[in-house]
C-alpha positions as a Markdown table, in Angstrom:
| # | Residue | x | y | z |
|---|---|---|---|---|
| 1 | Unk | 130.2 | 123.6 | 76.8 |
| 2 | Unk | 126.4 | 124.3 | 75.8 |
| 3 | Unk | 127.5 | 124.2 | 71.9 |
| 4 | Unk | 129.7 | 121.0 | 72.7 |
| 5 | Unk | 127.4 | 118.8 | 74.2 |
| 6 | Unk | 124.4 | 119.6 | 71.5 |
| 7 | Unk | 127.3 | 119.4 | 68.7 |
| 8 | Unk | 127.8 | 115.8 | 70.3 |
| 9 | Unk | 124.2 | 114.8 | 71.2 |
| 10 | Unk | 122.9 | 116.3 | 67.6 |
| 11 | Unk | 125.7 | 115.1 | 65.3 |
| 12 | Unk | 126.9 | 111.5 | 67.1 |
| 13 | Unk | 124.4 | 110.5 | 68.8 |
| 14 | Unk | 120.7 | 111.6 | 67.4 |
| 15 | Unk | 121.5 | 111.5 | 63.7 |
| 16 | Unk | 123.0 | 107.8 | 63.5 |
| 17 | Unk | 120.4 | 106.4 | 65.9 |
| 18 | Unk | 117.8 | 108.1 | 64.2 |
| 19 | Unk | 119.5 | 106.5 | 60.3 |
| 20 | Unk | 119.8 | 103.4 | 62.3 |
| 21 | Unk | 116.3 | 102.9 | 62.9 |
| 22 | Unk | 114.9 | 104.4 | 59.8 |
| 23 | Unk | 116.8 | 101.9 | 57.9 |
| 24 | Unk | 115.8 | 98.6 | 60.4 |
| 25 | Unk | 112.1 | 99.5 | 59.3 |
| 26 | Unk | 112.9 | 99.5 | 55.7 |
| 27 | Unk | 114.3 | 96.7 | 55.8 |
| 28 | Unk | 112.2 | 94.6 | 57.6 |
| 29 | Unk | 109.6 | 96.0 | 55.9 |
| 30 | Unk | 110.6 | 94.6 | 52.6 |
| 31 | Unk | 110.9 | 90.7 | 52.7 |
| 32 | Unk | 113.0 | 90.7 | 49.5 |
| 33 | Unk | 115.3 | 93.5 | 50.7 |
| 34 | Unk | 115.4 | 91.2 | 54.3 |
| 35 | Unk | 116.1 | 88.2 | 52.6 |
| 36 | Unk | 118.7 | 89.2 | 50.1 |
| 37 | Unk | 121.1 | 91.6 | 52.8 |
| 38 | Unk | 120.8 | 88.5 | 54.7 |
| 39 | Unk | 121.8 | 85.9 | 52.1 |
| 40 | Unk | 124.7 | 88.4 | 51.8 |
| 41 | Unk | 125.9 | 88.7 | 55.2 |
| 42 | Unk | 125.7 | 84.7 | 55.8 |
| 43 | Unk | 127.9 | 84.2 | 53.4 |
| 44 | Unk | 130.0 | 87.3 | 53.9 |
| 45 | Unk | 130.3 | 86.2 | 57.8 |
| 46 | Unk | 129.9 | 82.5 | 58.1 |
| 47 | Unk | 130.6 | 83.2 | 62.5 |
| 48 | Unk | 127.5 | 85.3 | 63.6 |
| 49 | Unk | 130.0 | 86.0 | 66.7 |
| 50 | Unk | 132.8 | 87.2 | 64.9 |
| 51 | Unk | 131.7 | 90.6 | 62.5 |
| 52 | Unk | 134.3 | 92.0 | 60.3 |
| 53 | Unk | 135.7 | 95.3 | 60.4 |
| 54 | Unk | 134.2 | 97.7 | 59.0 |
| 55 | Unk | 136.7 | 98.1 | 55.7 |
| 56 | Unk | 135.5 | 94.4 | 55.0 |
| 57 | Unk | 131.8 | 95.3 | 55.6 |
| 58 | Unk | 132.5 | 98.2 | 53.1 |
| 59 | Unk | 133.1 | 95.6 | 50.3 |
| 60 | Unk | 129.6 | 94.1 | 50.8 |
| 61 | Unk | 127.4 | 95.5 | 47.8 |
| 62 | Unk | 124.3 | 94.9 | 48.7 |
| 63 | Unk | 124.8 | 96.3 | 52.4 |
| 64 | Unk | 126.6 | 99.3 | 50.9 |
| 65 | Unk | 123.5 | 99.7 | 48.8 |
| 66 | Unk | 121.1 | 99.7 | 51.9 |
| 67 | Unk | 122.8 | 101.9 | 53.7 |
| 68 | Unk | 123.2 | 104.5 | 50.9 |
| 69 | Unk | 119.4 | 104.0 | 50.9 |
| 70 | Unk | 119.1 | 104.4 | 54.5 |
| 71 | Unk | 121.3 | 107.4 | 54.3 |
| 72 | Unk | 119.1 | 109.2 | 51.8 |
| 73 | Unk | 115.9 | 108.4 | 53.3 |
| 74 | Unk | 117.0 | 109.7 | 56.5 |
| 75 | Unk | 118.7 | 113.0 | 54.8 |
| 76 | Unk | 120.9 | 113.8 | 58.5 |
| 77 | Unk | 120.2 | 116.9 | 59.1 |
| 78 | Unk | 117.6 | 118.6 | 56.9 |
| 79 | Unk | 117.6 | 122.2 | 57.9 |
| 80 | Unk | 119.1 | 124.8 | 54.9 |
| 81 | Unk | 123.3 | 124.7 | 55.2 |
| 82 | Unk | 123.8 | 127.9 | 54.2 |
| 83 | Unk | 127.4 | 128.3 | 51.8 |
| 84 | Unk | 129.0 | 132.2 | 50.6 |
| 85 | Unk | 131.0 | 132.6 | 47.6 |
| 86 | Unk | 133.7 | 134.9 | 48.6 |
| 87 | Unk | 136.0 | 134.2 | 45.4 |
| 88 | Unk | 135.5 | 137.2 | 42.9 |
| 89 | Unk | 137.3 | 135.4 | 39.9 |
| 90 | Unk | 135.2 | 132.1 | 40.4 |
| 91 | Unk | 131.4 | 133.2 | 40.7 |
| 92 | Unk | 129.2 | 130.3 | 41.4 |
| 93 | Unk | 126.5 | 130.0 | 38.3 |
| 94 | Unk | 122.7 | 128.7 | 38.5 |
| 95 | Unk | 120.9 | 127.8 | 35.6 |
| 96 | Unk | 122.8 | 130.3 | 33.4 |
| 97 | Unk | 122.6 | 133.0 | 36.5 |
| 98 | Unk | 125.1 | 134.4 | 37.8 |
| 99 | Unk | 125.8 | 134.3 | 41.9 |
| 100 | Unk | 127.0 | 137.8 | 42.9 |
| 101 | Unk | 130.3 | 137.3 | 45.5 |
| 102 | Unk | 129.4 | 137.3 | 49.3 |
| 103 | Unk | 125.4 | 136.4 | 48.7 |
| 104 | Unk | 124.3 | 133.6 | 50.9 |
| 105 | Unk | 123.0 | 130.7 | 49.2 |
| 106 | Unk | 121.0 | 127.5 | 50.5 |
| 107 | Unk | 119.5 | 124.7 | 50.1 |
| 108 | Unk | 117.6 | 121.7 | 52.0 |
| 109 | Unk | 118.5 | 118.1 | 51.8 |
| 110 | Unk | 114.5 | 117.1 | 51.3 |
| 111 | Unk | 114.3 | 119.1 | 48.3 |
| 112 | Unk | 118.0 | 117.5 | 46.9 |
| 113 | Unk | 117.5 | 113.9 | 48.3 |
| 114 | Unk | 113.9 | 113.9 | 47.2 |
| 115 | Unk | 114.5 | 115.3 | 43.4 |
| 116 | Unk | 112.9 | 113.0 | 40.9 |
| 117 | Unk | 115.5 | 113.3 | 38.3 |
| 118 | Unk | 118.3 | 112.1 | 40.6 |
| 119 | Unk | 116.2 | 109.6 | 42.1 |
| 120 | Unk | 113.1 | 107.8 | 40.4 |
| 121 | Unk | 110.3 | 107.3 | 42.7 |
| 122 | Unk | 112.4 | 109.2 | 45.5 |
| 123 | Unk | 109.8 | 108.1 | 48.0 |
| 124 | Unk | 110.3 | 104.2 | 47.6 |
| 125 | Unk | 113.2 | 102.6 | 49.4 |
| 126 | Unk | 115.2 | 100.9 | 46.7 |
| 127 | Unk | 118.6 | 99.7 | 47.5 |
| 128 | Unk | 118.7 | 98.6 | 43.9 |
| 129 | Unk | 119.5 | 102.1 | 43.1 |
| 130 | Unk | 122.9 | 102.5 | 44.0 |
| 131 | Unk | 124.5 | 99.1 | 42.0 |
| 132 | Unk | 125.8 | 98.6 | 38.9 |
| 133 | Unk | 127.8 | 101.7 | 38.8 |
| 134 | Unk | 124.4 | 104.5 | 39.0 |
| 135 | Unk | 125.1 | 107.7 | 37.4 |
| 136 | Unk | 122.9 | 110.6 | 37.9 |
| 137 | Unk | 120.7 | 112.4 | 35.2 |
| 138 | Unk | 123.9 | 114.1 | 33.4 |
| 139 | Unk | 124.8 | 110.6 | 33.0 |
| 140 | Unk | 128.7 | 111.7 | 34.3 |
| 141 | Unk | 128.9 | 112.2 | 37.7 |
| 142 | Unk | 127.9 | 108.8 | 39.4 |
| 143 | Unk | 125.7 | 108.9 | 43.0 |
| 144 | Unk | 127.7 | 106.1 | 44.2 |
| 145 | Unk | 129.5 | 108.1 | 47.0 |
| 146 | Unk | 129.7 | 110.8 | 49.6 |
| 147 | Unk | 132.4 | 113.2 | 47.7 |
| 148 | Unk | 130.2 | 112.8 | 44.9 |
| 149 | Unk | 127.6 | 115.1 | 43.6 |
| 150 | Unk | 124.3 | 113.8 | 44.7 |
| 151 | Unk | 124.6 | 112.3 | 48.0 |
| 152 | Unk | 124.8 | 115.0 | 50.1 |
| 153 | Unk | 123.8 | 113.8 | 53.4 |
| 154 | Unk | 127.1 | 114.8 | 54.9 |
| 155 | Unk | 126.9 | 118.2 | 53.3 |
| 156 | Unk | 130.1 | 119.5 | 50.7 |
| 157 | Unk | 132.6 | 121.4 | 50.7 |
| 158 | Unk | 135.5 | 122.5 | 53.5 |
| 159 | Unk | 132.5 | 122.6 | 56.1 |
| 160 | Unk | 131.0 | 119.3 | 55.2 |
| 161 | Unk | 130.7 | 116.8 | 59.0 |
| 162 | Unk | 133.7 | 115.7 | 61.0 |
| 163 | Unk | 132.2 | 112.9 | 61.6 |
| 164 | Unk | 131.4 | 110.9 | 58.5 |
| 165 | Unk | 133.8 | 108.3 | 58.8 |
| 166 | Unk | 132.3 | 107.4 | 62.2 |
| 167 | Unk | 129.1 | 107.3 | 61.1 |
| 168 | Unk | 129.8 | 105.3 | 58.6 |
| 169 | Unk | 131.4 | 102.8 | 60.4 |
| 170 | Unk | 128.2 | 102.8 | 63.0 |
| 171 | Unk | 126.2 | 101.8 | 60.2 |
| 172 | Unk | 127.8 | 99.5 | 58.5 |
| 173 | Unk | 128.7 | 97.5 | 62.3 |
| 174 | Unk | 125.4 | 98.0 | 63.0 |
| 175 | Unk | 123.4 | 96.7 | 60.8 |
| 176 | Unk | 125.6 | 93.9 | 59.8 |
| 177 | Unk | 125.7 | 92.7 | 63.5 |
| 178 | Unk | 121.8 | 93.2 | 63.9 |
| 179 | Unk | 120.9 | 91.5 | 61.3 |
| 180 | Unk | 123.7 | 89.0 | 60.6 |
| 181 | Unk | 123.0 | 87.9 | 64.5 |
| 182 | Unk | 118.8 | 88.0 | 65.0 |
| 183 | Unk | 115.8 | 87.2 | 62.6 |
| 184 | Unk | 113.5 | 90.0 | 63.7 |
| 185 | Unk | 109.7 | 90.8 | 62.8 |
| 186 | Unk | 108.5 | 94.5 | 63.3 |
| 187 | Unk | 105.5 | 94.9 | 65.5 |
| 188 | Unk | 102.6 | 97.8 | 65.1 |
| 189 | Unk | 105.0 | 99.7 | 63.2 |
| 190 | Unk | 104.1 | 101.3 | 59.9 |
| 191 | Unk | 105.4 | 103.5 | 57.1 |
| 192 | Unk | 103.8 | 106.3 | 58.7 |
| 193 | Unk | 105.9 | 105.5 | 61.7 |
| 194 | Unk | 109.5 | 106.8 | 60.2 |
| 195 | Unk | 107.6 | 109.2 | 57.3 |
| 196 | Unk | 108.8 | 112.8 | 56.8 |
| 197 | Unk | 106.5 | 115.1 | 59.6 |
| 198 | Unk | 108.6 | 117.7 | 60.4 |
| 199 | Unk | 112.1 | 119.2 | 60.5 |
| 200 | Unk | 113.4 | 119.7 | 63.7 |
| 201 | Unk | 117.1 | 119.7 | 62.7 |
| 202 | Unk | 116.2 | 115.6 | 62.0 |
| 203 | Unk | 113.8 | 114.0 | 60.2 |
| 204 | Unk | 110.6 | 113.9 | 63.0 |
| 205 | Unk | 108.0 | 111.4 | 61.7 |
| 206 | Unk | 104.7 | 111.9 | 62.7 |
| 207 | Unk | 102.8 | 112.9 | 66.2 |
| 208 | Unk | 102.1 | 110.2 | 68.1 |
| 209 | Unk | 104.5 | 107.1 | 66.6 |
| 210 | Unk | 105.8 | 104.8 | 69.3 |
| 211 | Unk | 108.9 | 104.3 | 67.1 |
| 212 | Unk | 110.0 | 101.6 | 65.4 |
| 213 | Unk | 108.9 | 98.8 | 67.4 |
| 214 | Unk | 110.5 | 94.8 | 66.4 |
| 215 | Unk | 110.0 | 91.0 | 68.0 |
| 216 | Unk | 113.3 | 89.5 | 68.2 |
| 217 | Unk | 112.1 | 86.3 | 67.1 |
| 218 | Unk | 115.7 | 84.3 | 67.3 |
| 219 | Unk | 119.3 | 84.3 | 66.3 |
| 220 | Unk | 120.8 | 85.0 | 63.0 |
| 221 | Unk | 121.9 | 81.0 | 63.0 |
């Protein structure tokens, strides 16, 4: 029961809130970013009161940009995913080095969702980024999607999370309802508020931030 309720409270509960918020402060942060995912959802969802479903929301490009943003500034959950090769006739191969069978291999999504070549000026968030069909620095495999090679925020693979589709659906609801229905202004919140601190299976931004703290100045109308 222990491993069930921190499965839940870690995985559908901390992680989204947590991606929710980091990605309210970037974009209120940014009047350009603001006004343009606005823009967009006025005209995507002329009824404030009456948000699509989410395979609708999905279609939006510029929101779908923003949250693929969001996503990797946020990374999920940061610690090392550890992954074992057990297939003999299929090593795995690193920079021209071979992976012997059975040895544990990791790595961090910081280091992948912070990796200059991938992702120019990793520590700006650009939305911009993920339009116009992005490819990554192969210039083949395209960053565009979850099952793809660079965003890994969901991890790969048979083990990759359960609950992607549900977070996905939370974010795209969410942020089209809040800011679709509210014009908002962030209050004493900074950068420094939502910046990379620590890992404490999350992103933890620095000691002492009050969170991400916003005046709902009026409705979206």
């Amino acid at each position: 029961m222990q491993h069930e309720s921190e499965s839940l409270i870690g995985a559908g509960l901390e992680t989204t809130a947590w991606t929710l918020a980091l990605g309210s402060f970037y974009i209120l942060h940014n009047p350009q970013i603001y006004a343009q995912l606005q823009d967009e959802l006025r005209t995507a969802i002329p009824d404030a009161d009456q948000i699509p479903p989410w395979a609708t929301l999905e279609t939006l490009p510029y929101l779908t940009a923003v949250i693929r943003e969001t996503l990797r500034m946020g990374m999920g959950v940061i610690e090392r995913l550890v992954r074992i090769n057990r297939n003999p006739s299929q090593p795995w191969v690193y920079h021209h080095t071979a992976i012997p069978v059975n040895v544990a291999v990791s790595m961090d999504q910081y280091h992948m969702l912070m990796n200059e070549r991938v992702f120019p000026n990793p520590t700006t968030f650009q939305p911009e980024r993920w339009l116009h069909d992005p490819r990554g620095p192969d210039g083949l495999h395209p960053l565009t999607h979850y099952s793809d090679e660079y965003l890994t925020v969901f991890g790969r693979g048979t083990r990759m999370c359960l609950g992607l589709n549900l977070a996905y659906a939370e974010l795209y609801i969410g942020f089209a309802t809040l800011i679709r229905r509210h014009r908002l202004r962030l209050v004493g919140t900074t950068v420094r508020d939502v910046a990379f601190y620590a890992e404490n299976t999350i992103l933890s931004p620095w000691p002492g931030t009050k969170g991400v703290r916003v005046l709902v100045e009026s409705s979206g109308d």
